[in-house]
C-alpha positions in Angstrom: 0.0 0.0 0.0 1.0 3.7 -0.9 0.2 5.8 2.0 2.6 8.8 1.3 -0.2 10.6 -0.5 -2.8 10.0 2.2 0.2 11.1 4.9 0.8 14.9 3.3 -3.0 15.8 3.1 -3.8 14.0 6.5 -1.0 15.9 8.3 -2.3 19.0 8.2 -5.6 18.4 8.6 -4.1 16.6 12.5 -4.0 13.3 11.8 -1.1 11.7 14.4 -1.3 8.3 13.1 -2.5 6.1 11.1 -2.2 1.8 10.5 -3.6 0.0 8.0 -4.2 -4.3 7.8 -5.4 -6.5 5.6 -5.5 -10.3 5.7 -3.5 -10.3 9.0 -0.5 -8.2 7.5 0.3 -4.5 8.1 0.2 -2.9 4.5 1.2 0.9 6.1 1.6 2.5 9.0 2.5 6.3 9.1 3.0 8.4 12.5 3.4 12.8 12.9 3.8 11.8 16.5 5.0 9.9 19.4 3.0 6.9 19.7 2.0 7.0 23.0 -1.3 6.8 25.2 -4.1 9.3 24.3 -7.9 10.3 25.1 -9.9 7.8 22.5 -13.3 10.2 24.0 -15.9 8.5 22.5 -14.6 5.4 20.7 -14.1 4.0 24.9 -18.2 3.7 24.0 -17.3 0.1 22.2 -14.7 -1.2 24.6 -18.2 -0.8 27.0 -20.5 -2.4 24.2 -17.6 -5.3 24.3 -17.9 -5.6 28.0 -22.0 -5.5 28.0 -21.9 -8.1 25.7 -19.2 -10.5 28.0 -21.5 -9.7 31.0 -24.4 -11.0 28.8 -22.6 -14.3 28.0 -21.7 -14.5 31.6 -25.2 -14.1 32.8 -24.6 -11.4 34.6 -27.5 -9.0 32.5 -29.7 -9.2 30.4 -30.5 -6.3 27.4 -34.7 -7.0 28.2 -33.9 -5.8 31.7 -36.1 -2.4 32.6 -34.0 0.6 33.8 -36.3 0.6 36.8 -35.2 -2.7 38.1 -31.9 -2.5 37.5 -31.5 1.2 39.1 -34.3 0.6 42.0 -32.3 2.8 44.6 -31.6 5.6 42.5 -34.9 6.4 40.9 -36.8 9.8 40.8 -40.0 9.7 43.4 -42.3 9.8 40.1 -41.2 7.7 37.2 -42.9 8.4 33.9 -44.2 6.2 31.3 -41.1 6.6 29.2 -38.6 5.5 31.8 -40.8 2.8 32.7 -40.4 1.2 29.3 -36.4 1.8 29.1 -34.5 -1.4 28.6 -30.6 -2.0 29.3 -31.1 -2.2 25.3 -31.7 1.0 25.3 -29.2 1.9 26.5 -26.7 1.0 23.5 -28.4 2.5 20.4 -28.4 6.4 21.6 -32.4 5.8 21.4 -32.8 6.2 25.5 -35.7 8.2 25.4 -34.1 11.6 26.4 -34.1 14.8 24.1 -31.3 16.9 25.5 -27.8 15.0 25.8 -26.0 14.7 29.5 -22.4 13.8 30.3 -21.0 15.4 27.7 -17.3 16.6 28.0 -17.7 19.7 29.2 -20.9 19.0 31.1 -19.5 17.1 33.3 -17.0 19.3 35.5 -20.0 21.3 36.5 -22.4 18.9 38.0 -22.7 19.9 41.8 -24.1 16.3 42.3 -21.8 13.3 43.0 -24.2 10.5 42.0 -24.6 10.6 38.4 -26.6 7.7 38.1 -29.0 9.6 40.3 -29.0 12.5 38.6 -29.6 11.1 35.1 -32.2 9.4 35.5 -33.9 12.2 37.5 -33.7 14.2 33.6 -36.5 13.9 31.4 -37.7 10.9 29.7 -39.7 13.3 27.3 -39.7 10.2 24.1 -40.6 7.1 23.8 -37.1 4.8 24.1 -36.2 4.0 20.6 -38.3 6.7 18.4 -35.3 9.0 17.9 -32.0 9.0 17.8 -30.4 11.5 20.0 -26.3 11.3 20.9 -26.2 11.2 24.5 -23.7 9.8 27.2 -26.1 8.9 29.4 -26.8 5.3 27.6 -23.5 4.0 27.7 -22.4 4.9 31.2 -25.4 3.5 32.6 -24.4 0.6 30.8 -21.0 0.7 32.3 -22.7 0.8 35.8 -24.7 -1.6 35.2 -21.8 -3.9 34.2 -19.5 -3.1 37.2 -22.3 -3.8 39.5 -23.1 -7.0 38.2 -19.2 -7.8 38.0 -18.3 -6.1 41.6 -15.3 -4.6 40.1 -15.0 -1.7 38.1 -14.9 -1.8 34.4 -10.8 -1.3 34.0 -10.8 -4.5 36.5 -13.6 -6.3 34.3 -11.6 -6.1 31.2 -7.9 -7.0 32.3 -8.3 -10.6 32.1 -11.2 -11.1 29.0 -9.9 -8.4 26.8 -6.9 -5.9 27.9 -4.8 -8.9 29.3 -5.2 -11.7 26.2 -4.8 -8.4 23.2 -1.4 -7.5 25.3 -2.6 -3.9 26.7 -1.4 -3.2 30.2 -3.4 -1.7 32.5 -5.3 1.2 31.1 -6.3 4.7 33.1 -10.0 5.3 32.3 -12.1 8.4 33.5 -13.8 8.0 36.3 -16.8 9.7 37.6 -17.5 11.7 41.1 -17.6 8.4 43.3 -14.8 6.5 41.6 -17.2 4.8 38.8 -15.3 4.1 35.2 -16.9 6.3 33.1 -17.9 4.0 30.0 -19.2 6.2 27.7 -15.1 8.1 27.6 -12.0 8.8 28.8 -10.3 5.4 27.9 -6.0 6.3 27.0 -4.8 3.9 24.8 -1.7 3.9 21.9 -2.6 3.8 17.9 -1.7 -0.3 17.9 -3.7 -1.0 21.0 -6.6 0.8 19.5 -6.1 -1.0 16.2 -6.0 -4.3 18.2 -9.2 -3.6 19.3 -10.6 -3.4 15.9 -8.9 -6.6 14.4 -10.3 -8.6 17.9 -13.9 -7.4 15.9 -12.8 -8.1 12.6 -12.1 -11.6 13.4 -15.5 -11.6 15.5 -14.4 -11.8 18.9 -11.2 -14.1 17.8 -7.9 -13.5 19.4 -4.9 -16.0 19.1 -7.5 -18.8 19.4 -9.4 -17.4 22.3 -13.0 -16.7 21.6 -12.6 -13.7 23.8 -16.3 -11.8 22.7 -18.9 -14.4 21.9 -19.2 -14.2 17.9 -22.9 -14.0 18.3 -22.5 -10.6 20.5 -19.8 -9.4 17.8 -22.4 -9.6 14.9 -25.4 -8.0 17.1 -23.7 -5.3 18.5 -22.1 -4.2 14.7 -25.6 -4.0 13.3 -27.9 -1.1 12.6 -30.5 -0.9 14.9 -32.5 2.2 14.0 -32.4 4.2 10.8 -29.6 6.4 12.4 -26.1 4.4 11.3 -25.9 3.3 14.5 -25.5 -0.1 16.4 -24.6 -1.0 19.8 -21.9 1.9 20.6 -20.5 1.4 17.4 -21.2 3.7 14.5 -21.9 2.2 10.6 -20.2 3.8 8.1 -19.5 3.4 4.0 -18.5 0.2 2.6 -20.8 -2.1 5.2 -18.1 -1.1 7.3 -18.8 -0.2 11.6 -16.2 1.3 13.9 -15.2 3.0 17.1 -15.6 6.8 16.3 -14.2 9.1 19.8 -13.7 12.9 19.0 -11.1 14.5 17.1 -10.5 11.7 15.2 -9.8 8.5 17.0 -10.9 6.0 14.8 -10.7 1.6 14.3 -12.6 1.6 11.0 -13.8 -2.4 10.4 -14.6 -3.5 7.1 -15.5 -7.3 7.1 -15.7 -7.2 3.4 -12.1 -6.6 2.9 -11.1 -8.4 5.9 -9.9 -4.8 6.8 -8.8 -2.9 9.5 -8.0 1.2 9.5 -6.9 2.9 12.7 -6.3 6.3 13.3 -5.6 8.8 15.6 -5.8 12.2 15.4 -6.4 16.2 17.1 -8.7 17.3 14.5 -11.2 19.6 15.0 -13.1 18.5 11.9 -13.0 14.7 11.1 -15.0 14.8 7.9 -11.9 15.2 6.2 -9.7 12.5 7.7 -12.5 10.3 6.9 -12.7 11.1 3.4 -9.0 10.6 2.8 -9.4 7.3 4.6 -12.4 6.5 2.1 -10.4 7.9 -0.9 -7.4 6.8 -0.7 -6.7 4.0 1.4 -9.3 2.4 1.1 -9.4 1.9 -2.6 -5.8 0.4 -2.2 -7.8 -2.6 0.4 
């Protein structure tokens, strides 16, 4: 693969690196940077999905589970219809049932209250879960919750031995919120490769060195589009058939099963679009 032309327009536009395989082999690989452990934001939304889906298989959760009997303790003293219908499902597809978004970066050093969980599901349920997509942190660090008080341990803990451990990624620091909870919907620091392992463990559908580390069944579900928004379990769809971990500025593990295809970038781009174009463009016409 010829990545040179990709590298001088994707420089200036912040990309800090980029790796490319195919087949199991590394066609390119291109850095402007040290490679060493950055904010992934938003793209630590599938490392949760992954660890939903492992809690599932452990029968620790289920996704038909109601919101109100899963977070009895913490609920507001009048619970409407909407959050009465909310699954753990709902959770996943950004289809919760609330109109304005909550934990977002910058939201979340101003909150005076310590309990979150609390506090979110005291905000309106003003839709019905799963009649519109609205981008909101408040799914996925539920689900994180959720999975850290099934497994008693937080979600860092959780994943060493089924996932960080077996795809060779010491210990990671994760974001945490007010009362020490990882904070699964971002804030995971990972390197370029580990990120790109992450995408190859889905390419190969949960396969890792002959370790069925994500049930294959969970890998396909959680890929697929759920709504009409391109949009699965905490993973996005994108061109090609392809799904991937998407975190702001431009950390990206593009999938594309069709090529048996994995693209990995990471970036400090204020606007993506144009990463991702160069990525459709001109590397991927090279797959």
């Amino acid at each position: 693969m010829d990545i040179r032309k990709f590298a001088e327009a994707a420089g200036p536009l912040g990309a800090l690196g980029i790796v490319v395989t195919q087949d199991g082999q590394e066609l390119g690989k291109y850095t402007w940077d040290e490679e060493c452990r950055r904010n992934i934001y938003s793209a630590s939304k599938s490392f949760t999905s992954c660890a939903v889906g492992m809690a599932v298989s452990e029968g620790l959760l289920s996704l038909d589970e109601k919101l109100t009997d899963v977070f009895v303790g913490e609920l507001p003293k009048n619970v409407g219809e909407n959050l009465a219908k909310a699954t753990v499902r709902d959770l996943l597809t950004m289809h919760l049932g609330q109109s304005k978004a909550a934990l977002m970066g910058a939201q979340r050093p101003l909150y005076k209250e310590e309990n979150w969980v609390k506090m979110v599901l005291a905000m309106p349920f003003d839709q019905e879960p799963g009649s519109q997509f609205v981008y909101n942190n408040v799914g996925p660090y539920l689900a994180g919750i959720l999975v850290q008080r099934r497994a008693r341990c937080d979600l860092t803990e959780y994943l060493m031995p089924r996932l960080f451990g077996p795809l060779g990624i010491w210990r990671p620091t994760w974001e945490c919120d007010p009362l020490g909870n990882t904070f699964g919907a971002g804030g995971l620091m990972l390197t370029l490769s580990e990120l790109h392992r992450f995408g190859l463990l889905y390419l190969n559908e949960g396969m890792w060195n002959g370790q069925q580390l994500i049930p294959r069944e969970w890998v396909k579900e959680s890929t697929q589009q759920q709504y009409s928004a391109p949009y699965a379990y905490l993973f996005w769809r994108g061109k090609f058939n392809s799904f991937r971990a998407d975190g702001k500025y431009g950390q990206l593990s593009i999938v594309f099963p069709e090529k048996n295809a994995v693209i990995t970038m990471t970036a400090q781009a204020f606007d993506v679009k144009p990463l991702m174009t160069l990525i459709y463009d001109e590397l991927y016409p090279q797959l």
